[in-house]
C-alpha positions as CSV (number, residue, x, y, z in Angstrom):
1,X,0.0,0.0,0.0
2,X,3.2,2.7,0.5
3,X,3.2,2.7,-3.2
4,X,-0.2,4.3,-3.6
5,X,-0.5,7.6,-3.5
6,X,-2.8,9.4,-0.6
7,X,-6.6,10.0,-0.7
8,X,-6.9,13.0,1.9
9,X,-10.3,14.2,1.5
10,X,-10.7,18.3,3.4
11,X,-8.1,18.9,5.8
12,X,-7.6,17.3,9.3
13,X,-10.3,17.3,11.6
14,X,-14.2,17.1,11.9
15,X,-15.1,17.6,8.4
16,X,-12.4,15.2,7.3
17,X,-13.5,12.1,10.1
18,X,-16.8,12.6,8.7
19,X,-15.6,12.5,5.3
20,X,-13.6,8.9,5.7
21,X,-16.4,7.1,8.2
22,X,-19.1,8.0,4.8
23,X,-16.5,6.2,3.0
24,X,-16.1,3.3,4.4
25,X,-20.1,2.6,5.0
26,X,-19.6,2.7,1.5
27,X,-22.3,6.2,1.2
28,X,-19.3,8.7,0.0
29,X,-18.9,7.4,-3.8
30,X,-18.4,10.8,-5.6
31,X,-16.2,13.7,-4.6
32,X,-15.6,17.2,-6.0
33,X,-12.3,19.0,-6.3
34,X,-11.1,22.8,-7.8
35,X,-9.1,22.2,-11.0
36,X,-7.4,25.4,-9.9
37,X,-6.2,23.3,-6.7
38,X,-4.9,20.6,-8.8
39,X,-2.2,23.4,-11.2
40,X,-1.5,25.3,-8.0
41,X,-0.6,22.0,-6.9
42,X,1.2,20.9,-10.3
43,X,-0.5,17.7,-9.8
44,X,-2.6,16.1,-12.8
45,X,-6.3,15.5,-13.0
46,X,-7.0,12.3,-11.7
47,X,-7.4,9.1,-14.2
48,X,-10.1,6.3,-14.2
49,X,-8.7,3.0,-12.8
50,X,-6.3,4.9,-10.4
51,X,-6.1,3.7,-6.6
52,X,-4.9,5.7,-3.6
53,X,-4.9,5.1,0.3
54,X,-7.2,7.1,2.3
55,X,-6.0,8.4,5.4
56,X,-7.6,9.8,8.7
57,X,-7.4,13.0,10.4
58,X,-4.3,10.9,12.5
59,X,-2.6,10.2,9.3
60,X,-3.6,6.1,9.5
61,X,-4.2,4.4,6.2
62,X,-7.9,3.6,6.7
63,X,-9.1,2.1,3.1
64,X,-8.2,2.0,-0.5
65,X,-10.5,4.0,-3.2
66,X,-10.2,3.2,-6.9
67,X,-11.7,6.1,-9.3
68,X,-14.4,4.8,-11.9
69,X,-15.5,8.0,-13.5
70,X,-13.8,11.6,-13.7
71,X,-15.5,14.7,-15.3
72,X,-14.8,18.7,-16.0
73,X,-17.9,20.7,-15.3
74,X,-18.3,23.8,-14.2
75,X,-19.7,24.6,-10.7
76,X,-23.0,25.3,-12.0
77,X,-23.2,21.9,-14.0
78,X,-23.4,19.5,-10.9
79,X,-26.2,17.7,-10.7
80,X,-27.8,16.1,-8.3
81,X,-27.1,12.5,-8.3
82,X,-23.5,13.8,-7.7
83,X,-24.4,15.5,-5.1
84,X,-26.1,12.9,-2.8
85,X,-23.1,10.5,-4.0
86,X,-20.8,13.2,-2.2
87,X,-22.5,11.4,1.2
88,X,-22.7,14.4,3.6
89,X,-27.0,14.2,3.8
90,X,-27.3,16.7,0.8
91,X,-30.4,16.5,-1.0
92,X,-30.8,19.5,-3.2
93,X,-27.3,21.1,-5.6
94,X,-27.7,24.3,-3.5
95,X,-27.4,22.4,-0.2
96,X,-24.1,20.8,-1.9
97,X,-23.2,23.9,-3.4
98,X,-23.2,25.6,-0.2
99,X,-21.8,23.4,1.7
100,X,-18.7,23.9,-1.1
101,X,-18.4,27.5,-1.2
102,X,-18.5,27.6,2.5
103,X,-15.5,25.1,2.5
104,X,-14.1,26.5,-1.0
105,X,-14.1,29.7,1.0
106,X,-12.4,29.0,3.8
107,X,-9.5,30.6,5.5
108,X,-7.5,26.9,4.9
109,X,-8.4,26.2,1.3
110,X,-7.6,29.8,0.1
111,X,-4.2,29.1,2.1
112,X,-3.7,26.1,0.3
113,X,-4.1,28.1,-3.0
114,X,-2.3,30.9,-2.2
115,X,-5.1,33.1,-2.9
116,X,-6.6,35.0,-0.1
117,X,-9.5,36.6,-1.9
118,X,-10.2,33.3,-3.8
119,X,-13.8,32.6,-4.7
120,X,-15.7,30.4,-6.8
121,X,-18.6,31.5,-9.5
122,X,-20.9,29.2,-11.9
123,X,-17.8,29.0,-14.4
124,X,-15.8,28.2,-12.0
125,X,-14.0,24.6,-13.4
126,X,-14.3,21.4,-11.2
127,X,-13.0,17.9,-10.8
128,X,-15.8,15.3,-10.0
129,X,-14.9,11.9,-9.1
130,X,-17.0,8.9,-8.7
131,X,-15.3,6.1,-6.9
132,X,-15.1,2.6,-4.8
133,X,-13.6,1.5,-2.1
134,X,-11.7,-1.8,-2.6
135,X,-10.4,-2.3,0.6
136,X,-11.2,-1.0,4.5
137,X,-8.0,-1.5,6.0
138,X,-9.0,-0.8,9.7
139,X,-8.8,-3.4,12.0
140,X,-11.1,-5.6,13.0
């Protein structure tokens, strides 16, 4: 598993426990990402058939994920099914959106960009996974 590369879904702490526990009850099977996040980072847009490790708030390798599906839409283009798959209780796009911008927002993501002032509009270009977990590493 030290050869996969990490899943860390939000950043340490509440929203990222919640995040990993919908996971592995297997109702977090979609996830959303900023394309501007991914070339600030100078990583690449994830691939279909690509596996990572999933880790905790503590670091611990908890599960592995594999990605089935990866689409560019703009912010305003999420739909619903996409939505509820993202497994935090949404059941309307503006819940999800929201929920998003609040995050998207926030004092550590525009950190993590670099960008103090950084906001999000309906043209604003987005990563949306769909995935599976293949394996709950926790022990029994």
């Amino acid at each position: 598993m030290t050869s996969l590369p990490k899943a860390e879904f939000a950043f340490p702490g509440p929203l990222r426990d919640q995040l990993v526990a919908a996971i592995l009850d297997g109702s977090k099977i979609s996830t959303t990402g900023l394309v501007a996040d991914y070339e600030h980072e100078g990583d690449p847009l994830p691939q279909v058939g690509e596996r990572s490790v999933v880790v905790d708030s503590e670091g611990r390798d908890v599960g592995v994920i594999e990605i089935t599906e990866v689409r560019i839409a703009a912010l305003a283009d999420v739909d619903l099914a996409h939505a509820v798959d993202e497994g935090e209780g949404f059941t309307t796009v503006a819940q999800w959106r929201a929920g998003h911008e609040e995050f998207w927002h926030g004092p550590e993501m525009r950190a993590a960009l670099g960008d103090e002032d950084f906001t999000v509009d309906d043209t604003t270009e987005l990563v949306l996974e769909r995935f599976r977990l293949v394996a709950d590493l926790r022990e029994k």
